[in-house]
LORO-429511 format. One record per atom (N, C-alpha, C): z, x, y; residue in three letters. Coordinates in steps of 0.1 Angstrom, whole numbers, plus 5000, padded with zeros to 4 digits. Each point is the difference from the previous one (the first is absolute). Example, Ala and Ser with C-alpha at 12.3 -4.5 7.8 and 13.67 -1.06 7.14 Angstrom:
507851324943Ala 500049915012Ala 500050095012Ala 499349965011Ser 500050095011Ser 500849925011Ser 
This chain:
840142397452Unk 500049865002Unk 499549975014Unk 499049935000Unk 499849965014Unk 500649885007Unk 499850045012Unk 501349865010Unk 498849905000Unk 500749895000Unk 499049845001Unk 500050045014Unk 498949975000Unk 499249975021Unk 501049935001Unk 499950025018Unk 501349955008Unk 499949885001Unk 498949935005Unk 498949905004Unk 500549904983Unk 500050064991Unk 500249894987Unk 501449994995Unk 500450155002Unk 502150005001Unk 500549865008Unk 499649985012Unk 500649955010Unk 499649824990Unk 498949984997Unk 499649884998Unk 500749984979Unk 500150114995Unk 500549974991Unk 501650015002Unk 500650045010Unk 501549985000Unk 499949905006Unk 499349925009Unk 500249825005Unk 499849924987Unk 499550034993Unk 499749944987Unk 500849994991Unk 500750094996Unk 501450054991Unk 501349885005Unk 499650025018Unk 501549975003Unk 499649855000Unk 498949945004Unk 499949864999Unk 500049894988Unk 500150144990Unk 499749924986Unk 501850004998Unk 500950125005Unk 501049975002Unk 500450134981Unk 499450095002Unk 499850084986Unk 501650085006Unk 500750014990Unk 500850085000Unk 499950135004Unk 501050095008Unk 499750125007Unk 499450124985Unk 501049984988Unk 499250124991Unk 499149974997Unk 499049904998Unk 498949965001Unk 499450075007Unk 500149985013Unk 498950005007Unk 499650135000Unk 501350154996Unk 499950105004Unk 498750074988Unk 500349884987Unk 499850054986Unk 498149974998Unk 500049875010Unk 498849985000Unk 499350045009Unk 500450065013Unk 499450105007Unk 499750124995Unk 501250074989Unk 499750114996Unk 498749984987Unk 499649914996Unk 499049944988Unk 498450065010Unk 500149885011Unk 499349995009Unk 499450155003Unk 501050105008Unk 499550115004Unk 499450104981Unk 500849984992Unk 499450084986Unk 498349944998Unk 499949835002Unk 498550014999Unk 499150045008Unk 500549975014Unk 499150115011Unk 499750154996Unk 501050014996Unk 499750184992Unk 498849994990Unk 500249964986Unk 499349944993Unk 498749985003Unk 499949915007Unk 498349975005Unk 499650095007Unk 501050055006Unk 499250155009Unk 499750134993Unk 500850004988Unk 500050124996Unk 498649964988Unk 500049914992Unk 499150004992Unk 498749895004Unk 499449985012Unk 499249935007Unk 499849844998Unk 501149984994Unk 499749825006Unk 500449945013Unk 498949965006Unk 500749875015Unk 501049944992Unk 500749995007Unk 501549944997Unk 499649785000Unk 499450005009Unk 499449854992Unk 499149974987Unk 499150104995Unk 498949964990Unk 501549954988Unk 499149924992Unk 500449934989Unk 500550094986Unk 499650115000Unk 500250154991Unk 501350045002Unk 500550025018Unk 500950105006Unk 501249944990Unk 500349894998Unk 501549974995Unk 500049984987Unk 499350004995Unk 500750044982Unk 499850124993Unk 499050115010Unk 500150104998Unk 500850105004Unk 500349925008Unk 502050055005Unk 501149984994Unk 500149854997Unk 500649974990Unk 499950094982Unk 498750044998Unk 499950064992Unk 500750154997Unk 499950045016Unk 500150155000Unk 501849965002Unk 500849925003Unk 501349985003Unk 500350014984Unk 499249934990Unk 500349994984Unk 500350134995Unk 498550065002Unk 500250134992Unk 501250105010Unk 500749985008Unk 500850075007Unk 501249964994Unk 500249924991Unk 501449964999Unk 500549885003Unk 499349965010Unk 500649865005Unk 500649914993Unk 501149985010Unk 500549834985Unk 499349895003Unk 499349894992Unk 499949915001Unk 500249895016Unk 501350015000Unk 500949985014Unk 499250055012Unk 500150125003Unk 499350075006Unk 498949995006Unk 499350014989Unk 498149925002Unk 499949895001Unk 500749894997Unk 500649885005Unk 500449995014Unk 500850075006Unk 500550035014Unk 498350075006Unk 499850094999Unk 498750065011Unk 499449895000Unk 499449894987Unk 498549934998Unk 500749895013Unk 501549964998Unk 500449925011Unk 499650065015Unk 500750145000Unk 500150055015Unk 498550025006Unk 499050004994Unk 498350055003Unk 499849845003Unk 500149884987Unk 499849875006Unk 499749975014Unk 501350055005Unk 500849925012Unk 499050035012Unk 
């Protein structure tokens, strides 16, 4: 799993806290956050093109994912 750049950590935890997200939140959608960095790096999508997130979402399906879940990342990547 790769660590979210510091530079986007810092600005997605001002973000978290201003929206006022609950602390297991924030941890759950940080941890979403850093799984698609992995993702796009590991299977070559820029993490902005319009592909990167439902083929993450995709790959979260065939992994098992609950519903919930993929629900929770598609939220945590939004942000």
């Amino acid at each position: 799993m790769l660590p979210i750049p510091s530079h986007l950590s810092e600005r997605f935890d001002k973000y978290l806290q201003d929206q006022k997200t609950p602390d297991n939140l924030q941890w759950a959608y940080k941890k979403w956050v850093s799984y698609y960095l992995d993702f796009c790096d590991k299977y070559k999508h820029p993490p902005g093109h319009k592909d990167a997130l439902p083929e993450f979402i995709k790959k979260l399906h065939e992994k098992k994912q609950s519903n919930q879940q993929q629900e929770e990342a598609v939220t945590a990547i939004k942000h």
